[in-house]
N, C-alpha and C positions, 0 to 999 in steps of 0.2 A: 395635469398637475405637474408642478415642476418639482424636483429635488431638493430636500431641505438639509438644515443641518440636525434632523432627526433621521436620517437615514438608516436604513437597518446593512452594513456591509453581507455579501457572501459568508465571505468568512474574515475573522480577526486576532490577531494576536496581542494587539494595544494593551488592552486589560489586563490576560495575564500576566503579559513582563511586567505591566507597573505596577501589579500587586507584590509579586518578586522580583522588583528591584533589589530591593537590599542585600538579598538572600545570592543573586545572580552576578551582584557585582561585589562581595566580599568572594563569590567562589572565582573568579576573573583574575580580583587580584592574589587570591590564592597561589594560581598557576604563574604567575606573573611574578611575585617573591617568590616562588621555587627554582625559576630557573627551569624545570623540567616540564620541556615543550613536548617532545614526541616519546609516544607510550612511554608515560610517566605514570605515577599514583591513579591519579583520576581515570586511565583506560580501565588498568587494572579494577580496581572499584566499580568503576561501572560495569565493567565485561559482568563480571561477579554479582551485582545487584538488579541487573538486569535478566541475568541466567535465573536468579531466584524468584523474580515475578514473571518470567514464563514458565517456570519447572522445568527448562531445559539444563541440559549438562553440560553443555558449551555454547559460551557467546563468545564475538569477537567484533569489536567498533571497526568498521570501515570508514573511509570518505565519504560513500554515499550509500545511496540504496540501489543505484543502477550498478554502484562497482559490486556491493553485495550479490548483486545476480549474476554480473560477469564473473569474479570471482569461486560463486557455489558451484557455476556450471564448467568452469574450467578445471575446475577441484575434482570433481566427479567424473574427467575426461572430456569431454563433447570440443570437439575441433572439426578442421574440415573435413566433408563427407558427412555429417552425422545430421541427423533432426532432430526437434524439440517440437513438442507440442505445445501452442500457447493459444489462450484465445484471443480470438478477433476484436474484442471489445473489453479495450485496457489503453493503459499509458503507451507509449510504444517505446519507453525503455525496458520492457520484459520483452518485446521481440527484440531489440537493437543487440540487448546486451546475446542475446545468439548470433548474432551476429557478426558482431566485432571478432568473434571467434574463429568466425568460417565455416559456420555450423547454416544450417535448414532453418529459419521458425515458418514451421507447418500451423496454419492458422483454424484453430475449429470453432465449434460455434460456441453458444453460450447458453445457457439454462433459464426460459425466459422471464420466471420468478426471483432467480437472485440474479441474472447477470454475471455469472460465475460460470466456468469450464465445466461442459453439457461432456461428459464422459464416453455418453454413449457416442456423439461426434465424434471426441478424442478417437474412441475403437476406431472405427471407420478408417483412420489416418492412418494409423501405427503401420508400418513396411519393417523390414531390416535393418534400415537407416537409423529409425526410431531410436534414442537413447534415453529421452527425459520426457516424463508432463509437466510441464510450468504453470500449474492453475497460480490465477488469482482471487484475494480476498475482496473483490472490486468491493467498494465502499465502506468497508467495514463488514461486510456479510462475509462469513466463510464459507468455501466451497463446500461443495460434496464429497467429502474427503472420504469417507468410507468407497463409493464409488470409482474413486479415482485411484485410490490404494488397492483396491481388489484389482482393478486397471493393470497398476505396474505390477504387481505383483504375476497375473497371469502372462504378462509377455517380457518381464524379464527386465524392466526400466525403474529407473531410478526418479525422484521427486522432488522439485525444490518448489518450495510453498513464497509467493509474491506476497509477502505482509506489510508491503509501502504503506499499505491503509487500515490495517487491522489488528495496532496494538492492542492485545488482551481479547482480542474478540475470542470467543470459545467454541470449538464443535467438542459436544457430548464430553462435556469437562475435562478437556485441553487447551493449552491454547494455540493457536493458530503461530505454525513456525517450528511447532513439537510435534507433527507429525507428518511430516516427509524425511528425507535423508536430511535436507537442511532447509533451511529459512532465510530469507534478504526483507530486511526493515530500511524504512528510509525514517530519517528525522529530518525531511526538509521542514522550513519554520511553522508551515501550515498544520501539519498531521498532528493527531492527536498530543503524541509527542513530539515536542517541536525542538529543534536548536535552533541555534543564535546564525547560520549557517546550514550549509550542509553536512550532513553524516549519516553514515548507517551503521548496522550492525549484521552478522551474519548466526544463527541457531543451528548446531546441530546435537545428535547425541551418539554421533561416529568418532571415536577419540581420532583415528588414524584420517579421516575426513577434517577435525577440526588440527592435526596437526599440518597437513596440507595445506591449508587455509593459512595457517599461523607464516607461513614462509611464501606463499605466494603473496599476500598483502605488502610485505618488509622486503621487496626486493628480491625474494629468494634464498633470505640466507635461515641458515638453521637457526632452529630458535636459542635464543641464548649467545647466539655468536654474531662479530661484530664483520668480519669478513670472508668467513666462508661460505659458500653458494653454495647450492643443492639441488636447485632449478634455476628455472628460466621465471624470475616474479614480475611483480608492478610495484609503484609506489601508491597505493591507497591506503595508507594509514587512516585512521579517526584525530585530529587533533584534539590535541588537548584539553585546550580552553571548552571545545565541544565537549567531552566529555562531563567534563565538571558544571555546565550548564545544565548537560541534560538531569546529571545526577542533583539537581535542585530537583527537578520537575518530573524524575521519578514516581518519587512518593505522592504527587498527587495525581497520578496517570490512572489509581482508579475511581477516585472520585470525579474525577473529571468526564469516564467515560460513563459513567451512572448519572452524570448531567445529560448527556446526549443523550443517551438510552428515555431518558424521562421528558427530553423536550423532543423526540421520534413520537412518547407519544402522545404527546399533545398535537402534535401536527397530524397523526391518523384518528384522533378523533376531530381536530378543527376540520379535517378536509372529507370525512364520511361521507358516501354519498356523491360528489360530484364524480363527472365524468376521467378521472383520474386513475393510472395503474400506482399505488404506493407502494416502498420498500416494506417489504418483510420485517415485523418487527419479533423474529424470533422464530421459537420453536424447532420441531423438528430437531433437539440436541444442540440449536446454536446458539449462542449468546452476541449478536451482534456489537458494534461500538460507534456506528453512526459518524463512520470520516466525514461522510457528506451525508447530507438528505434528499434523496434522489428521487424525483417522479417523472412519470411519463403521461406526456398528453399530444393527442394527436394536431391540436394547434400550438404546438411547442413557440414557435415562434411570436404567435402573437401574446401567447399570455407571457412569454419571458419582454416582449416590449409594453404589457402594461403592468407588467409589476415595476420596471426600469422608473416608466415614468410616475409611479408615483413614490419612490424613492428605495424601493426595494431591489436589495442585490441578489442576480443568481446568475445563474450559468452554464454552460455545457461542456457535460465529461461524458463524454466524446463526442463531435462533430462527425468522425468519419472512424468506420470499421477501420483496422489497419489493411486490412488485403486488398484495402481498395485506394489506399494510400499511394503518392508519389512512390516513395523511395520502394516498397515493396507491388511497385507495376509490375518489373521484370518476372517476378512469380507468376503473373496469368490469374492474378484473382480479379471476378469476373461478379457483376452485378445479379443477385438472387441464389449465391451461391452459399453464402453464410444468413440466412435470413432471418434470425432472431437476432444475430447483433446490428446488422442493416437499419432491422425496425428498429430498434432498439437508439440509434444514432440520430436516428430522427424524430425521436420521444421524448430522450431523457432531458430534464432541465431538474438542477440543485436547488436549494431552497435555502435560505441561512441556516447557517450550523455552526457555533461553537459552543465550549461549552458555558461559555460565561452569557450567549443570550438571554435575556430577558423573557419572561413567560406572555410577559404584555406585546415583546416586539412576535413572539410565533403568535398570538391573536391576532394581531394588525397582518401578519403574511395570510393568513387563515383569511380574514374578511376582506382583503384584495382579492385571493385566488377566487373567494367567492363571487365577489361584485363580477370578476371575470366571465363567469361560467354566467350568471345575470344579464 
């Protein structure tokens, strides 16, 4: 069967923006008759309205969600000499952004129900060097944050929580970003909450952590001042225009993820029964938000080339563990060493996910994977 123009994409952002159109380009030109480009109105507002639908006490808009992690961790000290724990199977800008630093990312395994940072791995790592655990909320699932805070806490480390994928997800009613020392969100266009661009935000509830923050983002200079230095910073600002985008699409950031939440579980009931590992829809205190819809199946390959062909989009996050990556060879990570994210690389394939899907297009995904497994 060849590809029609009923195709179901991965993932989409079409529908949303044209619904708010309107809404997205009155706030454009907004920033545009203002004149104020860089932290203007619209940072501040959002920093602010964003801190209120996490419950956190400090937000702060970056460029991105990778500068948000470089940023938190340089905030918190970690330079050369030092490690970070991150796990194996993630984006690999939560190991890069250790990186850039001159810092270690020590890679541990993963937990083989959420795909999230296995703690008890993390122990295993921890040395002297050890400064940070960097779990991630890979796909909208949060980690095992209770675990991984008794973690630092008994050896003495600090926590920056990866929420690239997991606006509003909740463990044990928090949300995800409010409970480590700090939090790195990305608003690339895809994620839950998307911008028009790139940008992120940073969470924490350490005032002298988020003053830190405040001047390493702006160059270094104290806050409030136009040329005095204080450090050594970067230019990652959040632009403006970003700003004022996202703050359209705030407000519907929770209905949106109670779209996902409800078409997660239409696909664990379309899919019962077949030979399929599905994501977690919950429990255990978490409140998931479904970035992606993620399964695993041991003929990953074939059945992602017969959903292709009959017009269904998906795909793989992640292809390859990072330890076993090009750029981190020179570490000595070595095949069967990480082996729940390993397997995990060769399993996973995404399923369509947003939240403007159609309930008819997750049936038609439902009786392809079917005819599949047939």
């Amino acid at each position: 069967m060849t590809a029609t123009a009923t195709d179901i994409p991965l993932l989409s952002i079409k529908a949303q923006n044209a619904a708010l159109a309107a809404e997205l380009k009155e706030a454009v030109g907004r920033v545009l008759d203002s004149g104020a480009f860089i932290l203007g109105p619209e940072n501040k507002a959002f920093d602010r309205e964003f801190a209120e639908a996490l419950g956190a006490a400090h937000c702060l808009g970056v460029a991105s969600g990778t500068a948000a992690l470089e940023l938190a961790l340089e905030a918190l000290g970690v330079g050369p000499g030092d490690e970070v724990i991150v796990p194996a199977f993630t984006f690999i800008a939560t190991a890069t952004a250790v990186s850039i630093l001159g810092a270690k990312p020590v890679f541990a395994d993963v937990d083989p129900a959420t795909l999230t940072l296995d703690a008890k791995s993390a122990e295993r790592l921890v040395t002297k060097k050890t400064k940070v655990l960097l779990p991630v909320h890979l796909f909208g699932h949060p980690a095992d944050m209770d675990a991984i805070l008794a973690l630092a806490k008994a050896k003495g480390l600090k926590v920056v929580e990866d929420c690239a994928q997991s606006h509003l997800a909740a463990y044990k009613g928090r949300a995800t970003g409010t409970l480590g020392d700090a939090g790195a969100f990305s608003f690339y266009p895809t994620k839950n909450l998307g911008a028009a661009g790139d940008a992120g935000m940073l969470s924490t509830g350490d005032q002298s952590l988020r003053d830190r923050l405040l001047e390493l983002r702006n160059c270094g200079r104290a806050a409030g001042a136009s040329y005095r230095y204080v450090r050594v910073g970067r230019n990652s600002r959040l632009d403006e225009i970003q700003a004022a985008v996202l703050r359209v699409k705030l407000g519907r950031l929770k209905s949106w993820n109670e779209s996902r939440r409800r078409l997660a579980g239409l696909y664990a009931e379309g899919l019962s029964g077949l030979p399929l590992r599905l994501p977690p829809q919950g429990g255990a205190g978490t409140e998931p938000v479904f970035h992606l819809y993620t399964v695993r199946c041991e003929r990953r390959d074939a059945l992602a080339e017969h959903l292709k062909r009959r017009g269904i989009g998906c795909g793989v996050y992640y292809p390859d563990p990072l330890h076993l990556t090009e750029p981190y060879a020179p570490l000595g990570g070595r095949e069967g060493q990480l082996p729940v994210s390993e397997k995990a690389a060769r399993e996973v394939l995404s399923l369509p996910m947003f939240a403007e899907l159609a309930d008819a297009d997750v049936a038609r995904v439902c009786d392809a994977v079917r005819a599949f497994f047939r």
